[in-house]
C-alpha positions in Angstrom: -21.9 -5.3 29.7 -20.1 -1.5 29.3 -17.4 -3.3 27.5 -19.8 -5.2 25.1 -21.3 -2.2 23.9 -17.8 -0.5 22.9 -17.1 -3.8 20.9 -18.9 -2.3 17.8 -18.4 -2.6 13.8 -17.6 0.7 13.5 -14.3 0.4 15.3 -13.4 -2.2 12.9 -14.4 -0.1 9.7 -12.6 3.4 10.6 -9.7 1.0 11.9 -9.9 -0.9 8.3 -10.3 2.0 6.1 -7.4 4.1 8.2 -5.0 1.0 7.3 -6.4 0.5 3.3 -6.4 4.1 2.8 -2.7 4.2 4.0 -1.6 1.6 1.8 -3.2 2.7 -1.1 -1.3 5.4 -3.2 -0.3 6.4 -6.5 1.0 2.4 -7.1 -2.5 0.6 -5.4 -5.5 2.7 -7.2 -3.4 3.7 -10.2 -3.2 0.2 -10.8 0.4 0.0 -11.8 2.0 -2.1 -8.9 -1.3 -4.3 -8.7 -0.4 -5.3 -12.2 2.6 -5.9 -11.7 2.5 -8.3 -8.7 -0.7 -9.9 -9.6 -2.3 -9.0 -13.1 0.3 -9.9 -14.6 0.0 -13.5 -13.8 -3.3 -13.9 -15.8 -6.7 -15.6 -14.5 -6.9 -17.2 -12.1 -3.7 -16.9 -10.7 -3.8 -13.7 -10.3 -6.2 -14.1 -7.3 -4.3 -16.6 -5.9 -1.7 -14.5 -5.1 -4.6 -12.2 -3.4 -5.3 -14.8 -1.6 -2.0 -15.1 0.2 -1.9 -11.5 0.4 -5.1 -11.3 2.6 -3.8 -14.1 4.5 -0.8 -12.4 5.4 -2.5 -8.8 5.8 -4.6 -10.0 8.5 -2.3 -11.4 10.6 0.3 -9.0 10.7 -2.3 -5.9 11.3 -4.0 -7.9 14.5 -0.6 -8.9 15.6 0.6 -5.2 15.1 -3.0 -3.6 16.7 -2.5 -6.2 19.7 1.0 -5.0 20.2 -0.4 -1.3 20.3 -3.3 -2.2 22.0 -1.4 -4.0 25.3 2.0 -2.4 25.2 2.7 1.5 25.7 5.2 2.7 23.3 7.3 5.9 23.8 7.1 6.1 20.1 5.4 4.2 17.5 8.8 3.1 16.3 9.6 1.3 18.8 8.0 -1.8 17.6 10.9 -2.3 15.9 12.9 -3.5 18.7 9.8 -4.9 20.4 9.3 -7.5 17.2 13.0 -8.0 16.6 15.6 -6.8 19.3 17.5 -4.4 19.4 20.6 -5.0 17.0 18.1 -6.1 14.1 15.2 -3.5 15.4 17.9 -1.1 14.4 18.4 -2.4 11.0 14.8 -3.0 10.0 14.1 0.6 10.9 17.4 2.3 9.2 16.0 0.2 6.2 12.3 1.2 6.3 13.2 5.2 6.9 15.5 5.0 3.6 13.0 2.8 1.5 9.8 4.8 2.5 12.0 8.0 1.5 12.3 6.4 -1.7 8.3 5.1 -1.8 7.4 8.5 -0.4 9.3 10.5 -3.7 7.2 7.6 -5.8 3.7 9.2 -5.0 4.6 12.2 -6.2 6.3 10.6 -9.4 2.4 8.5 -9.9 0.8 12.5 -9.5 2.4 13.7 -12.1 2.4 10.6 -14.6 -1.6 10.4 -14.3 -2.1 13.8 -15.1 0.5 13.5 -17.9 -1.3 10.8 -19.2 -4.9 11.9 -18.5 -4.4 15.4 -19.8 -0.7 15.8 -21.5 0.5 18.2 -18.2 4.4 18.1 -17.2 4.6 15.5 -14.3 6.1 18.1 -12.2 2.2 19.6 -12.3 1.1 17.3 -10.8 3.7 16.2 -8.1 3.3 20.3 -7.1 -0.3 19.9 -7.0 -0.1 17.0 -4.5 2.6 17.9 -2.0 0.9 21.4 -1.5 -2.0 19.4 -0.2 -0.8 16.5 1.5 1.6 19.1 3.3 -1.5 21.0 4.7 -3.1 18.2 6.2 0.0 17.0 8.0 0.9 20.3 10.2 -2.4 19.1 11.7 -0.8 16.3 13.6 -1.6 12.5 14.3 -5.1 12.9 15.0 -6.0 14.8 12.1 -4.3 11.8 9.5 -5.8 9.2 11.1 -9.2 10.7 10.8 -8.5 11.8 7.1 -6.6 8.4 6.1 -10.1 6.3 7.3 -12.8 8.2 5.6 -10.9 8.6 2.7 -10.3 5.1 2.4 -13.5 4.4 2.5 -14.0 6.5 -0.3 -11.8 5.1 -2.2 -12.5 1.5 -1.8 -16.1 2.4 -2.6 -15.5 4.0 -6.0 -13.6 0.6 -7.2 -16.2 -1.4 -5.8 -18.7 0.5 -8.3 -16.5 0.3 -11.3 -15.8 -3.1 -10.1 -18.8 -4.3 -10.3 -19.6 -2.8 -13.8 -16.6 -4.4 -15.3 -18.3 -7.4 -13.9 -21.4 -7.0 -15.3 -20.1 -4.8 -18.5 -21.0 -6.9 -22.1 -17.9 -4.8 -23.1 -15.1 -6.1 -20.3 -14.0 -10.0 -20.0 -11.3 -11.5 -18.4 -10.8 -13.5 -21.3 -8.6 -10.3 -22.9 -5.8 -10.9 -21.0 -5.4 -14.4 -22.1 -2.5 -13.2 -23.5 -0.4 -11.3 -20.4 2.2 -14.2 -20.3 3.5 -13.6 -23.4 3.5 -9.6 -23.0 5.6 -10.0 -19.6 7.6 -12.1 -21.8 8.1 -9.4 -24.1 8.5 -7.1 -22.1 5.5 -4.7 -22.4 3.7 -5.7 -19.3 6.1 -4.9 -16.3 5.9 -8.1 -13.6 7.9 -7.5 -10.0 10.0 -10.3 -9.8 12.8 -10.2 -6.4 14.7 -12.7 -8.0 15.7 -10.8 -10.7 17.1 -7.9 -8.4 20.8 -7.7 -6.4 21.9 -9.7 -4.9 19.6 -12.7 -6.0 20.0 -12.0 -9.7 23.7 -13.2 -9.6 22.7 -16.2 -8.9 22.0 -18.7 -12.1 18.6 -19.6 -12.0 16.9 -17.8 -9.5 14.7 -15.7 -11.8 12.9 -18.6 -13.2 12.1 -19.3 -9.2 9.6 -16.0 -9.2 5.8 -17.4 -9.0 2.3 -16.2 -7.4 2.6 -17.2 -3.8 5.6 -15.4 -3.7 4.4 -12.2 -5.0 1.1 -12.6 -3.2 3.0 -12.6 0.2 6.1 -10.0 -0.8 3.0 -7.5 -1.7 1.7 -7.7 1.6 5.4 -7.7 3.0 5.2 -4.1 1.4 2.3 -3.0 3.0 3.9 -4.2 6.0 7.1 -2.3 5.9 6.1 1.2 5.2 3.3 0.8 7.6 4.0 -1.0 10.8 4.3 2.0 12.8 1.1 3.6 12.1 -0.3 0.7 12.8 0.7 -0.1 16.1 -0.4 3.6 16.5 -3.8 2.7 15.3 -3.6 -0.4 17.9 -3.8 2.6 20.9 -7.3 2.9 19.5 -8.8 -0.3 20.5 -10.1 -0.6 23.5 -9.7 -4.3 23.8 -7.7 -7.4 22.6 -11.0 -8.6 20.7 -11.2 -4.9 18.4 -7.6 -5.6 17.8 -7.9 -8.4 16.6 -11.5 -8.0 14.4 -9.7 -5.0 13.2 -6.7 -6.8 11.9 -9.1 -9.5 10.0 -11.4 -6.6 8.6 -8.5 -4.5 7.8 -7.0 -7.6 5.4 -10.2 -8.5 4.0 -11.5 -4.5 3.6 -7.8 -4.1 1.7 -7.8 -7.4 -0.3 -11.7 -7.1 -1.5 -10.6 -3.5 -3.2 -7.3 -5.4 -4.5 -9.3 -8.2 -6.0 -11.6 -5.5 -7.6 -8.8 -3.7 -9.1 -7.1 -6.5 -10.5 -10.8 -7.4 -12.3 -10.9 -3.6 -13.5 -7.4 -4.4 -15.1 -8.0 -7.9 -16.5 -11.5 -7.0 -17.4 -10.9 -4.3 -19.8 -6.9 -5.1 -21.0 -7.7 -4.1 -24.3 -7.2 -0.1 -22.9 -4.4 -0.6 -20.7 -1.7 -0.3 -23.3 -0.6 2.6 -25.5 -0.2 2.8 -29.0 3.1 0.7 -29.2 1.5 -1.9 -27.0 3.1 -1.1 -23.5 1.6 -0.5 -19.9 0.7 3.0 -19.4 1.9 3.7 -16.4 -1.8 4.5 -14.8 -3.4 1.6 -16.3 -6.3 1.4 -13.7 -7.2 4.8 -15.5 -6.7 3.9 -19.0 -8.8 1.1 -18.5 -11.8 3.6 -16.2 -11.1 5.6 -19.6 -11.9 3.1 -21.9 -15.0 1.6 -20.7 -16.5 4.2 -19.2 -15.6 7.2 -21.0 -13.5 10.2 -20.3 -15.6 12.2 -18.2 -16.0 9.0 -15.9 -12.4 8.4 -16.2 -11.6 12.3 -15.0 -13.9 10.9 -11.9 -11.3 8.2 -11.2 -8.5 10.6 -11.5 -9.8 12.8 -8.7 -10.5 9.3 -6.4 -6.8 9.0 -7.8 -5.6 11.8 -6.3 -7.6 10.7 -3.0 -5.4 7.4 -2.9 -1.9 9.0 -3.8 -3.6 11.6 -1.2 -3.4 9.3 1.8 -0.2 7.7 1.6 1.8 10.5 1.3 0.2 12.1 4.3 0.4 9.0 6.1 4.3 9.0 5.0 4.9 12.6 5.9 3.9 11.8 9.4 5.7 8.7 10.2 8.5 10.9 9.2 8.1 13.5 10.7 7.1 11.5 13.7 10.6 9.8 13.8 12.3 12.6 14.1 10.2 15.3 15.9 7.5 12.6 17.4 4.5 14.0 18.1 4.8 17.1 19.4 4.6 19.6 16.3 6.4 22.8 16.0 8.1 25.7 13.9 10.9 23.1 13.2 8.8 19.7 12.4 6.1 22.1 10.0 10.2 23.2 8.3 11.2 19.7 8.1 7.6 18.4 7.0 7.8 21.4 3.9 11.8 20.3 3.0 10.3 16.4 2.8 7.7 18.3 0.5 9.9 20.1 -1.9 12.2 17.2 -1.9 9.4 14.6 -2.9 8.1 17.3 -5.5 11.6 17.4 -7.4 12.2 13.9 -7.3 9.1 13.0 -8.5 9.0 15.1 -11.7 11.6 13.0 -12.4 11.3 9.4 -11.8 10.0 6.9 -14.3 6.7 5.6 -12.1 6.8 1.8 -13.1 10.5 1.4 -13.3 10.5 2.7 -10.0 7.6 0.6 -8.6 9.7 -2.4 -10.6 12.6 -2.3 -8.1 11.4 -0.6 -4.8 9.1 -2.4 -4.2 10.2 -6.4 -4.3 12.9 -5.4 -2.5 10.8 -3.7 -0.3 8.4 -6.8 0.1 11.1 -9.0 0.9 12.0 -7.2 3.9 8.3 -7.0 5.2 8.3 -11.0 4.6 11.6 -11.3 7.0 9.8 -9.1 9.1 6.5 -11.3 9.3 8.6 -14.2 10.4 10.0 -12.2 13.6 6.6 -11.3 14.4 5.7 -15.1 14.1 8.0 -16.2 16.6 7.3 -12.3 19.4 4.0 -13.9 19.5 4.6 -17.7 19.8 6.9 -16.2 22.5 4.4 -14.4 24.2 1.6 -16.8 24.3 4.3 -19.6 25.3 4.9 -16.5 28.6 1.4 -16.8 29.2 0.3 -20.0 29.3 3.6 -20.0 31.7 1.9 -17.2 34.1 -1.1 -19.0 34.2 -0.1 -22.1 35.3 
């Protein structure tokens, strides 16, 4: 009956909200790599690719929560070789390490192109502005993220609920204005991710013309996966039980694909603003399109709840990290390395070109969370095969 009363919604919120709030950074609330795996497909295919998204989110978290719920892990790492051996363990985390260095410097790129956009600042302002913050909350440790990453997410996912809900209901918004997406990606003014275009697949004839919905749907959440897979399994320790690892898992797909589905409405819904004056995608098009329908003083809201999402990840970055290297133990040396990861993210992203960068990182990125899903398939088919082996 003790247990019972543990087994509350709450646990399944926080959990949720730590895991949204995580995932969603300068590309997920700005907008820019929503549209391009899933606005840019139009209505109503658009949601169809959510819908595999979610399907995929929600298995991998409760699979991931269960592994950090029944296993105990030197280091939150280690799931790498607990998924996938330890040859390809290896591999998988060499690659995540050098593509969330790459992601990481990408936050601080999205910084400094919204408040170029939303106020004509050098991006380096902005990328300053954010590391000097995110850097702060970090030296506090494990603890102190997770219990930042979940009510900010919550935040977060609130605000785009509102002004989801208002597009919705807005005589001004319709999802009839992008009627005409196909032919912009076609043009070339609406970016689209498309891992068939990239090396190595791209030397192959015909492949590119092989890129649809489902695909994307499932390589987004293969993103999610791979930059996140060891906070989660550190966020499994939480649980207390197999059955809040698991309702965590489904809420945390559900709590991350309902603010998805939201944004992509917000994008669709009022297209008309998320173009410049030569009719590309501004790089922050959630916020032109905040901007246009709601006014400016509205849209400076949504740059602060902006902030809040670009906020989270790079904490949640700078401490898986950190955490490879120095684990959780924080000293003189991890607060030096956290600060160099900092100024390194700061320079880098003053520089890079926001949705070109989303544009490769991040298929390539999916595509490795989607190899990843399949391994975790077959640990648990493996595992429930063991049991059902023990119990008879």
């Amino acid at each position: 009956m003790e247990e019972k009363k543990k087994f509350q919604m709450p646990v399944f919120l926080m959990i949720a909200g730590a895991y949204s709030s995580y995932t969603i950074g300068a590309g997920f609330a700005s907008g820019n790599e929503v549209m391009q795996f899933f606005g840019s497909w139009g209505v109503p295919t658009a949601f169809v690719a959510a819908l595999c998204t979610l399907v995929m989110t929600a298995y991998f978290c409760a699979s991931a929560y269960r592994a950090g719920q029944s296993n105990t892990f030197e280091k939150p790492h280690d799931v790498y070789v607990y998924f996938c051996g330890k040859y390809v363990g290896w591999v998988f985390e060499v690659f995540v390490i050098i593509f969330v260095l790459g992601i990481f410097a990408t936050m601080f790129s999205g910084a400094g192109s919204m408040l170029n956009q939303f106020l004509g600042l050098n991006q380096y302002v902005g990328s300053i502005i954010i590391g000097i913050i995110a850097s702060v909350v970090v030296f506090g440790g494990f603890k102190r993220v997770a219990a930042v990453l979940g009510y900010a997410g919550i935040l977060i996912i609130a605000f785009v609920v509102v002004v989801g809900i208002i597009t919705l209901a807005s005589p001004n918004a319709s999802l009839d204005q992008s009627a005409n997406v196909a032919q912009m990606v076609a043009d070339g003014k609406i970016w689209q991710a498309n891992l068939m275009e990239l090396p190595p697949l791209s030397f192959i004839p015909g492949f590119a013309g092989l890129n649809g919905p489902v695909l994307e749907g499932f390589c987004y959440a293969g993103v999610c996966l791979i930059v996140s897979i060891p906070f989660i399994v550190a966020q499994g320790r939480q649980t207390k039980n197999m059955k809040e690892a698991l309702g965590s898992g489904i809420f945390a797909g559900i709590f991350f694909s309902v603010g998805m589905i939201l944004v992509i409405c917000i994008l669709l819904g009022n297209f008309q603003y998320i173009t410049d004056a030569n009719g590309d995608m501004q790089p922050i098009p959630a916020l032109a399109a905040v901007e246009g329908l709601l006014g400016r003083g509205t849209g400076a809201v949504y740059m602060i709840i902006l902030i809040a999402g670009i906020f989270t990840t790079i904490t949640g970055y700078l401490w898986l990290l950190t955490d490879r290297v120095f684990g959780e133990v924080k000293n003189k040396k991890s607060n030096i390395f956290t600060a160099i990861l900092m100024i390194i993210g700061v320079v880098l992203g003053g520089v890079l070109p926001f949705s070109a960068v989303v544009n490769f990182l991040w298929p390539l990125s999916g595509f490795a969370g989607i190899i990843f899903v399949i391994f975790m398939i077959v640990k648990d088919i493996r595992a429930s095969g063991a049991k059902k082996d023990q119990a008879a």
